[in-house]
N, C-alpha and C positions, 0 to 999 in steps of 0.2 A: 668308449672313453676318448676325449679329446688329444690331440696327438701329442700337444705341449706337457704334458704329463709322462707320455714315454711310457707307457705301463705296458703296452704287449712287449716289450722289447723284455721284461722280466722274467717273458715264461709263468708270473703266480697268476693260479684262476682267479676271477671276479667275487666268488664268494669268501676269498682271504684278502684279497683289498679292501671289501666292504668293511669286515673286522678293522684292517686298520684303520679305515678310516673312522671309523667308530668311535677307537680307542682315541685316538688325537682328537676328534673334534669334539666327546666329550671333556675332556683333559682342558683343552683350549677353554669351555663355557663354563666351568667350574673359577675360571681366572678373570673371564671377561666381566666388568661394569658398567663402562660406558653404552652397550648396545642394550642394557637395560632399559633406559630411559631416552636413547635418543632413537628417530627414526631412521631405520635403514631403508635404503635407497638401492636397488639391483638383486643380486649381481646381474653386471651387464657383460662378464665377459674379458679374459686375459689383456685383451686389447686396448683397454681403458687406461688409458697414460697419464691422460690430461682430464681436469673438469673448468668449465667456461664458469664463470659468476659473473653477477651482475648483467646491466646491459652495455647493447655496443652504443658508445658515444665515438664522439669527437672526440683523439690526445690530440691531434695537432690542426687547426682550422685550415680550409683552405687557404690558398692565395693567388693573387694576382698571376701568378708566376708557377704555383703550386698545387698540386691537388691536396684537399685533408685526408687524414691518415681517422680512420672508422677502426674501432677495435674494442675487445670485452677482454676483461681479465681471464687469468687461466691459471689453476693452480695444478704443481705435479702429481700423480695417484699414486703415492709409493709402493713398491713391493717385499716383501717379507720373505724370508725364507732361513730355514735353518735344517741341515744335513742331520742322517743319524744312518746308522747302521742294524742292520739283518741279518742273524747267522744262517748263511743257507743250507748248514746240516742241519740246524733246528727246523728250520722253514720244510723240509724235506721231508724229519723225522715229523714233522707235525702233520702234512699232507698224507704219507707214505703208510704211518704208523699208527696217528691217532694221537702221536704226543703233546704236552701242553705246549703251546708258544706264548712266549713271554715278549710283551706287546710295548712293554716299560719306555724303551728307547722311541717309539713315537708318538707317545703323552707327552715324555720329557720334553721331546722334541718343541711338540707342540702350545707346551708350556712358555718357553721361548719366545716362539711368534705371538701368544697371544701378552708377556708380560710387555714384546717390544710395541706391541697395538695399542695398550693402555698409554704407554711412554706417547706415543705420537696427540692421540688421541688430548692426552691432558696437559703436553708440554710443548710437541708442536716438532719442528724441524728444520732449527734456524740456515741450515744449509739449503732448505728448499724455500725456503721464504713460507713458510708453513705455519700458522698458528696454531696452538691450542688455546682448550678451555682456560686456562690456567693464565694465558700468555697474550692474549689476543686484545691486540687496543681496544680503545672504545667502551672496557667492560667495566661495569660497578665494581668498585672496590670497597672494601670496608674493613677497618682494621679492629682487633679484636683482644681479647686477654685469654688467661687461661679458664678453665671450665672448672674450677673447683667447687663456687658457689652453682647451689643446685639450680640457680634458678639463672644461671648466666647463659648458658647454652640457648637457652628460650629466649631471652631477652637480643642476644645477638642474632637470631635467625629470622625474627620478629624485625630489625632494624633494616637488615636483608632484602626483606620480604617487599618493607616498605618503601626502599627504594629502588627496587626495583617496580615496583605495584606505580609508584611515584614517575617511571618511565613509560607504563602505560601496558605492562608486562603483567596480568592478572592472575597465571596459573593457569593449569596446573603446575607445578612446582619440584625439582629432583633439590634434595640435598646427598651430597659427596663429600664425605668425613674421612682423611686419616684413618689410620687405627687408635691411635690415642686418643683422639677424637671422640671417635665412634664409639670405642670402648667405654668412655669416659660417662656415655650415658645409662648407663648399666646402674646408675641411682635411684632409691626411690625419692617421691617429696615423701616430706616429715608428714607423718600421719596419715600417708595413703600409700595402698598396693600399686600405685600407677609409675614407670621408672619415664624417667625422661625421655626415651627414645619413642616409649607410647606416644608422647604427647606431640613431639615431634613429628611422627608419622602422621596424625591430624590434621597438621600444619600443611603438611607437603606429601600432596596426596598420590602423587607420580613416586613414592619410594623416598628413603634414607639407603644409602649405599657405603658400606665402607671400601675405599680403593687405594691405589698406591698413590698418594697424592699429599703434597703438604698444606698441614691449615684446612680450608673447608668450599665448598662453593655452591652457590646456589641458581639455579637456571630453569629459567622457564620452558615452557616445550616450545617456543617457536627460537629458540634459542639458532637449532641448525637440522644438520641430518649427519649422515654417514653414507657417503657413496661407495659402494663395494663396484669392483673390478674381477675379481677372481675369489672367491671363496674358499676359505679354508679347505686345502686336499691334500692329500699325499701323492708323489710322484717317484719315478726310478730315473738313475743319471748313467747306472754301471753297476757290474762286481766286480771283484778282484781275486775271486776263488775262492773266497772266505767269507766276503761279503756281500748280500747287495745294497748297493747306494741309494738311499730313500733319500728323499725332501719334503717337508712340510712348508708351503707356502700359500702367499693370500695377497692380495692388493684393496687395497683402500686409503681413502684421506675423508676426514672430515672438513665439511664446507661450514661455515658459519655465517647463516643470512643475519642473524641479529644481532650482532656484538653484547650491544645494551642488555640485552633479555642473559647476562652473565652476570652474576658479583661475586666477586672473591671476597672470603673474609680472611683476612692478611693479620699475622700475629704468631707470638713463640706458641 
């Protein structure tokens, strides 16, 4: 195991790390959305800080006087991490005896890291100059009402569709719903078995997703990717005689090559 991790320093054998990690990066995939539909990219490894986009141009021309300045954008790889604790008599009685260990504290954990992944993912990280889905210029917008009428949800995703199709963005196609949203198709049409999310799912054939998100959004697959840095793992920091100090951590940023290949549908 990688050293950045710290794990022989724990003293726990390899087939109870495995468990936890287990337990956490289950935990984590039960929460994650966006890596549903977008493609990942890696991991490439702790080391990944920075991702380059675009290409290198000219910012500032030569001169007379001057040389020009060649350069490509570069956006931050953030990193995630959230502590949790180990009883090492459990850990002990567990190895020693046979007893259950109760794993709780690094799902929780990892629960965490994967709600802040979503957050970056769909909101962005205006401290880093960092877009999200949600946030990122450039992207179709479209404003919308509420979903009462059974037949509104369709007819909005349908207008969606179209302008995005209208930018030259054909599909396949992810729709990312609220919960109120998402729930809200749980209709059927008058006079058939079919509820609207069925039909929805026809539409857009990359999945319907319900996630932590406001309103709705619709995205093509060349939309972007996901570049992973460090994959979900668990690692040790310390103990204190009581405890050992675990960490759930991860690196990634999403890059977005398409802005356009986005629409948000904006409304209460």
């Amino acid at each position: 195991m990688t050293d950045y991790l710290n794990r022989d320093a724990a003293g726990m054998p390899e087939a109870l790390w495995k468990r936890i990690d287990q337990a956490a990066q289950t935990a984590a995939a039960d929460l994650l959305t966006a890596r549903r539909f977008l493609d990942l990219e890696g991991p490439f490894g702790v080391g990944l800080t920075s991702v380059e986009t675009g290409s290198e141009q000219y910012c500032r021309p030569a001169q007379a006087n001057a040389a020009g300045v060649v350069a490509s954008r570069a956006i931050a790889v953030p990193a995630l991490q959230q502590v949790f604790d180990l009883s090492i008599r459990r850990v002990e009685g567990h190895l020693r005896m046979g007893l259950p260990l109760e794993l709780s504290p690094a799902r929780e954990a990892a629960e965490a890291v994967a709600r802040r992944e979503e957050e970056i993912i769909y909101y962005g990280v205006e401290e880093l100059g960092i877009s999200g889905l949600l946030t990122v210029a450039n992207r179709q917008r479209l404003e919308i009402g509420g979903w009462d009428r059974v037949e509104q949800a369709l007819s909005d995703v349908l207008a969606a569709v179209g302008r995005l199709d209208a930018g030259g963005f054909r599909g396949p196609y992810s729709l990312v719903l609220s919960p109120a949203r998402y729930n809200a198709l749980f209709t059927r049409y008058e006079g058939s078995d079919m509820l609207q999310l069925d039909h929805l799912r026809r539409l857009c054939e990359s999945g319907v997703y319900k996630a932590p998100v406001d309103g709705a959004l619709l995205i093509d697959s060349r939309a972007g990717s996901l570049r992973v840095g460090q994959d979900l793992e668990v690692g040790y920091s310390a103990n204190d005689g009581i405890h050992y100090k675990l960490f759930v951590s991860e690196s990634l940023v999403l890059v977005l090559d398409e802005p356009g290949a986005v629409c948000t549908l904006e409304g209460d």
